[in-house]
N, C-alpha and C positions, 0 to 999 in steps of 0.2 A: 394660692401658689401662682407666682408670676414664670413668664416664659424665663428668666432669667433662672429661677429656684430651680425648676423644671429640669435646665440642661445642667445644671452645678449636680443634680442628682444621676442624669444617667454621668455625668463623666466620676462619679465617686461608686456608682454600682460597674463602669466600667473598669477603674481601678480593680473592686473588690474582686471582677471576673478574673483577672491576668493572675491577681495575686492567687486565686485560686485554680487555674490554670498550673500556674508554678509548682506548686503544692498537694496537684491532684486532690482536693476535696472537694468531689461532686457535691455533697447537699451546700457549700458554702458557692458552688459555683450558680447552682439551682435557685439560689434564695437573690446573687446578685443578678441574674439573671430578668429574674421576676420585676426586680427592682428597675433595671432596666430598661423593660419593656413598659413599665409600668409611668418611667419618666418619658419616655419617647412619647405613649398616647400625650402624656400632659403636652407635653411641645408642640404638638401637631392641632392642637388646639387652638392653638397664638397662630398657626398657619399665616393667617391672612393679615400680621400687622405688621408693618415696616420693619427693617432688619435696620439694629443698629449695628455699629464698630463693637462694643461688648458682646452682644449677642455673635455677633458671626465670629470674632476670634474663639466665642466658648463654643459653637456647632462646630467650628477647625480643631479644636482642641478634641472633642467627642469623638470627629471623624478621624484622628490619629488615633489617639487608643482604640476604636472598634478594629482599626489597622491592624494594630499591636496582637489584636487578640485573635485576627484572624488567624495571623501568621501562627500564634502559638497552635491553633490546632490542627491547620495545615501538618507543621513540626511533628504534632504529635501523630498524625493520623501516618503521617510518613514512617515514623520509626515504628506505628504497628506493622505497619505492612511488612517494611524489615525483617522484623522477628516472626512474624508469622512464613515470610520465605525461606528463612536461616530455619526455623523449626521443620518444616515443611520437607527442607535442599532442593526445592524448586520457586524458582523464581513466577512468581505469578502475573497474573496480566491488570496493569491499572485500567483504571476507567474513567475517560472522558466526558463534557459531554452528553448528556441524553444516554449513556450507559454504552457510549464506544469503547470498544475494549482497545489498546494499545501498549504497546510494551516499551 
């Protein structure tokens, strides 16, 4: 596998995480997941050889989508919290931070 393969697969197990995000299927999110982590080790292998113009636009292309996905679960973790205040009728305290409570 070349550093080139390497980052074409986490941004294709990055895709797969979003769509599964989308979707809510945890084991579909779990297995892209895997895959991901599994392309990144590969990457970091090539560590030490010169970046070309391919290679950096596809690590920019990677570092959007890990973007993309953070936001989604940001998204999601928000609107738990939501529904568990609406459930609750108290508004609860987020958390910062090292576990600072803030509201």
């Amino acid at each position: 596998m070349t550093r080139r393969d390497a980052l074409i697969e986490v941004i294709e197990s990055l895709h797969a995480e979003i769509a599964a995000l989308k979707s809510n299927d945890v084991s579909a999110l779990e297995l892209a997941t895997r895959t991901k982590l599994a392309g990144i080790d590969a990457v970091a292998a090539y560590e030490g050889e010169p970046m070309t113009a391919e290679i950096r636009e596809l690590a920019g292309e990677a570092h959007r989508l890990n973007e993309t996905c953070r936001i989604y679960v940001n998204l999601m973790a928000a609107n738990v919290r939501r529904r568990l205040q609406n459930l609750t009728g108290s508004p609860m305290a987020a958390y910062g931070p090292a576990g600072a409570a803030y509201a």
